[in-house]
Backbone as JSON, one array per atom type, in Angstrom:
{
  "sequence": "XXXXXXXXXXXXXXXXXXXXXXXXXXXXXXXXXXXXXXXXXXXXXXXXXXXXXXXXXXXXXXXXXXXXXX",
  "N": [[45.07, 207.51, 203.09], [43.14, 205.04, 204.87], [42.89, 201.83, 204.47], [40.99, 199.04, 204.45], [41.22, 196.37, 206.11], [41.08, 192.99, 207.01], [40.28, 191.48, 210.1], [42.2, 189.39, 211.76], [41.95, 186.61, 212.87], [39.54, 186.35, 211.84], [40.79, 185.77, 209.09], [41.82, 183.79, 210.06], [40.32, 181.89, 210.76], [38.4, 181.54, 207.69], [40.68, 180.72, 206.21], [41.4, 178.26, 207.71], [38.92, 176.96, 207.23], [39.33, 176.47, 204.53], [41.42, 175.17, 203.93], [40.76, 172.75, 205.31], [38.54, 172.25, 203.96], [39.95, 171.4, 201.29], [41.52, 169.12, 202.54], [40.08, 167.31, 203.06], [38.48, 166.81, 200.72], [41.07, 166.06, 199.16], [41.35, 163.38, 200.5], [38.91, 162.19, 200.37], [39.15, 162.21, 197.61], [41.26, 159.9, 197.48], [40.45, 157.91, 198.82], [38.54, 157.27, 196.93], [39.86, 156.56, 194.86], [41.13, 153.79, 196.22], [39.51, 151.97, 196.48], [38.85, 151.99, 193.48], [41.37, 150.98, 192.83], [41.53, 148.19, 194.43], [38.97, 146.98, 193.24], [39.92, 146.44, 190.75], [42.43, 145.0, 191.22], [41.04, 142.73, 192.37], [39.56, 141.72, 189.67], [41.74, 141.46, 187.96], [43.09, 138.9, 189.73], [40.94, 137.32, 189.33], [41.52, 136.83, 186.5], [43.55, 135.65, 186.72], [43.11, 133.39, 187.91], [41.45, 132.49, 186.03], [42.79, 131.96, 183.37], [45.14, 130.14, 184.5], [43.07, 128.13, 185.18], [42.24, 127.61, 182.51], [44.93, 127.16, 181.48], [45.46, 124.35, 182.69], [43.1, 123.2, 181.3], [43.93, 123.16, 178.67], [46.68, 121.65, 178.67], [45.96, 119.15, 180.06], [44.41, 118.69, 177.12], [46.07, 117.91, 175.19], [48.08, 116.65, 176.42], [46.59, 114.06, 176.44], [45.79, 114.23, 173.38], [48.61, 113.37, 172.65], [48.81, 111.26, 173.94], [47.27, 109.58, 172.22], [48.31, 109.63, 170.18], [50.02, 107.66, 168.05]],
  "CA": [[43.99, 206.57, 202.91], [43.13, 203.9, 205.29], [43.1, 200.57, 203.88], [40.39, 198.35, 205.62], [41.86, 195.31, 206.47], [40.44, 191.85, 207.61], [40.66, 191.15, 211.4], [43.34, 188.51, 212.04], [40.92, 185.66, 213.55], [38.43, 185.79, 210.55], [41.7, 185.57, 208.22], [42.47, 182.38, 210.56], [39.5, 180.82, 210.57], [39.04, 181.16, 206.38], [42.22, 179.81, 205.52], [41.38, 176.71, 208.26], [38.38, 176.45, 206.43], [39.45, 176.17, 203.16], [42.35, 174.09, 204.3], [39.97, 171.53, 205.83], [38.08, 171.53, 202.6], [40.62, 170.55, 200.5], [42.18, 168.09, 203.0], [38.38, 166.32, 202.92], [38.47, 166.84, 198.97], [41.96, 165.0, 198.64], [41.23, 162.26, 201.45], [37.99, 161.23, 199.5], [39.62, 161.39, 196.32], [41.98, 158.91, 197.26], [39.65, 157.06, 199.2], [37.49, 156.29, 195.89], [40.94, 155.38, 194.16], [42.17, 152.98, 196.44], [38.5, 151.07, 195.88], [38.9, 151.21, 191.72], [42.6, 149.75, 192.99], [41.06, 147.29, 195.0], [38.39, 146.34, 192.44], [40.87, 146.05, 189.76], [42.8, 144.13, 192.01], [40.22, 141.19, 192.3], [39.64, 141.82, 188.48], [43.09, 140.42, 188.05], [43.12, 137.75, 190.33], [39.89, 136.49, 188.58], [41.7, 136.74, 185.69], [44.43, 135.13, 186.63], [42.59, 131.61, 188.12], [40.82, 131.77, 184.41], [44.1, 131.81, 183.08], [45.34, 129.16, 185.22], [42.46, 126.69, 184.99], [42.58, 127.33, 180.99], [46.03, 126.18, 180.8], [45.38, 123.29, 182.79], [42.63, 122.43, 180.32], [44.96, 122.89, 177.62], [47.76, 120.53, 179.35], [45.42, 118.31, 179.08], [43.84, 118.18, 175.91], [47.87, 117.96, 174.88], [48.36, 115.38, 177.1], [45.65, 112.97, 175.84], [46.31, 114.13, 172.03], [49.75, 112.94, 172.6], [48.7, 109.87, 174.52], [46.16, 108.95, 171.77], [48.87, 110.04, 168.92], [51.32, 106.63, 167.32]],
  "C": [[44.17, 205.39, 203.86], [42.56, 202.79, 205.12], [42.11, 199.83, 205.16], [40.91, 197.41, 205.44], [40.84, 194.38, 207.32], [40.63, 191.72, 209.06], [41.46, 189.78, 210.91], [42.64, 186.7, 212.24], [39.88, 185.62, 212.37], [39.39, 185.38, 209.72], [41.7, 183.82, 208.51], [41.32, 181.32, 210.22], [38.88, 180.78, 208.56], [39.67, 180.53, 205.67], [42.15, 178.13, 206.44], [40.54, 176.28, 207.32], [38.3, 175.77, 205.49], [40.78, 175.24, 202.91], [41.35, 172.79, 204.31], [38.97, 171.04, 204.36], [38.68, 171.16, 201.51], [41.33, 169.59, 200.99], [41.03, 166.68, 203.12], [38.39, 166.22, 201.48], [39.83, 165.58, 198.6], [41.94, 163.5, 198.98], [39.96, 161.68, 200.62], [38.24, 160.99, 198.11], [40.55, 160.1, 196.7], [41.5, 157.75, 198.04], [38.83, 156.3, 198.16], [39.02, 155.6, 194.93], [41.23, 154.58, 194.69], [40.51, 151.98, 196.21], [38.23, 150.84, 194.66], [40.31, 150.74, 192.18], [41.82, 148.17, 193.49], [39.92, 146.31, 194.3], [39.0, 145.97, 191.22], [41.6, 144.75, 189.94], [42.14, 141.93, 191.3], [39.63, 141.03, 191.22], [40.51, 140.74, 188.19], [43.25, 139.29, 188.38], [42.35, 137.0, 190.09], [40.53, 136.25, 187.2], [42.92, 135.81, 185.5], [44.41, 133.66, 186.83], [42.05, 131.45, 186.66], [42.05, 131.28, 183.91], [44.8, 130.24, 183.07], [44.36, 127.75, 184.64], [42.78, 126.72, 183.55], [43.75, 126.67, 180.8], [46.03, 124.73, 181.37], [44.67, 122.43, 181.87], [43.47, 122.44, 179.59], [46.03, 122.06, 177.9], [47.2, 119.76, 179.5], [44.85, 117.7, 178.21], [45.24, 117.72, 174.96], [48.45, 116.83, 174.78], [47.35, 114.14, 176.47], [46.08, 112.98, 174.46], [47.69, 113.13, 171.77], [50.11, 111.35, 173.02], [48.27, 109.07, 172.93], [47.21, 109.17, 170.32], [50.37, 108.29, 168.69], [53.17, 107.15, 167.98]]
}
Protein backbone atom coordinates (compact mmCIF):
# COMPACT_ATOMS: atom_id res chain seq x y z
CA UNK A 1 0.00 0.00 0.00
CA UNK A 2 1.17 3.38 -0.83
CA UNK A 3 0.60 5.87 1.73
CA UNK A 4 -0.09 9.37 0.13
CA UNK A 5 1.89 11.72 1.78
CA UNK A 6 1.93 15.62 1.88
CA UNK A 7 4.63 17.30 -0.31
CA UNK A 8 7.35 18.77 1.94
CA UNK A 9 6.80 22.64 0.96
CA UNK A 10 2.97 22.57 1.67
CA UNK A 11 3.95 20.79 5.14
CA UNK A 12 6.38 23.99 5.44
CA UNK A 13 4.32 26.49 4.60
CA UNK A 14 1.22 25.10 7.12
CA UNK A 15 3.20 24.79 10.06
CA UNK A 16 4.67 28.65 9.18
CA UNK A 17 1.26 29.48 8.99
CA UNK A 18 -0.02 28.31 11.98
CA UNK A 19 3.12 29.35 13.72
CA UNK A 20 2.59 32.97 12.62
CA UNK A 21 -0.92 32.70 13.87
CA UNK A 22 -0.27 31.94 17.15
CA UNK A 23 2.79 34.25 17.42
CA UNK A 24 0.06 37.23 16.30
CA UNK A 25 -2.48 35.54 18.86
CA UNK A 26 0.14 35.70 21.83
CA UNK A 27 1.70 39.22 20.79
CA UNK A 28 -1.91 40.77 20.92
CA UNK A 29 -2.75 39.04 23.93
CA UNK A 30 -0.10 40.57 25.72
CA UNK A 31 -0.41 43.67 24.01
CA UNK A 32 -4.10 44.17 25.54
CA UNK A 33 -2.51 43.11 29.02
CA UNK A 34 0.15 45.42 29.23
CA UNK A 35 -2.77 48.32 28.59
CA UNK A 36 -5.18 46.78 31.63
CA UNK A 37 -1.41 47.01 33.41
CA UNK A 38 -1.01 50.36 32.37
CA UNK A 39 -4.59 51.44 33.20
CA UNK A 40 -4.41 49.92 36.53
CA UNK A 41 -1.30 51.54 36.91
CA UNK A 42 -2.74 55.18 36.74
CA UNK A 43 -5.72 53.69 38.79
CA UNK A 44 -3.25 53.45 41.59
CA UNK A 45 -1.46 56.45 41.30
CA UNK A 46 -4.90 58.26 41.41
CA UNK A 47 -5.43 56.48 44.27
CA UNK A 48 -2.59 57.11 45.83
CA UNK A 49 -2.64 61.34 45.50
CA UNK A 50 -6.40 60.75 47.07
CA UNK A 51 -4.79 59.04 49.73
CA UNK A 52 -2.19 61.53 50.16
CA UNK A 53 -4.24 64.72 49.98
CA UNK A 54 -6.81 62.90 52.53
CA UNK A 55 -4.21 62.51 55.05
CA UNK A 56 -3.10 65.89 54.70
CA UNK A 57 -6.68 66.95 55.37
CA UNK A 58 -6.72 64.83 58.28
CA UNK A 59 -3.24 66.32 59.69
CA UNK A 60 -4.94 69.08 59.69
CA UNK A 61 -8.17 68.84 61.13
CA UNK A 62 -5.78 67.16 64.10
CA UNK A 63 -3.69 69.90 64.05
CA UNK A 64 -6.30 72.65 64.64
CA UNK A 65 -8.38 70.24 67.09
CA UNK A 66 -5.29 70.11 69.09
CA UNK A 67 -4.51 73.78 68.66
CA UNK A 68 -8.12 74.72 69.68
CA UNK A 69 -8.04 71.86 72.59
CA UNK A 70 -6.87 73.40 76.64
Amino acid sequence: MAADTVPMDTFKWIVSGLLATLLVSVGWFLSDMRADLRDMRKEVTAMRVEAAASNMRLEGLLEQRRKGSP
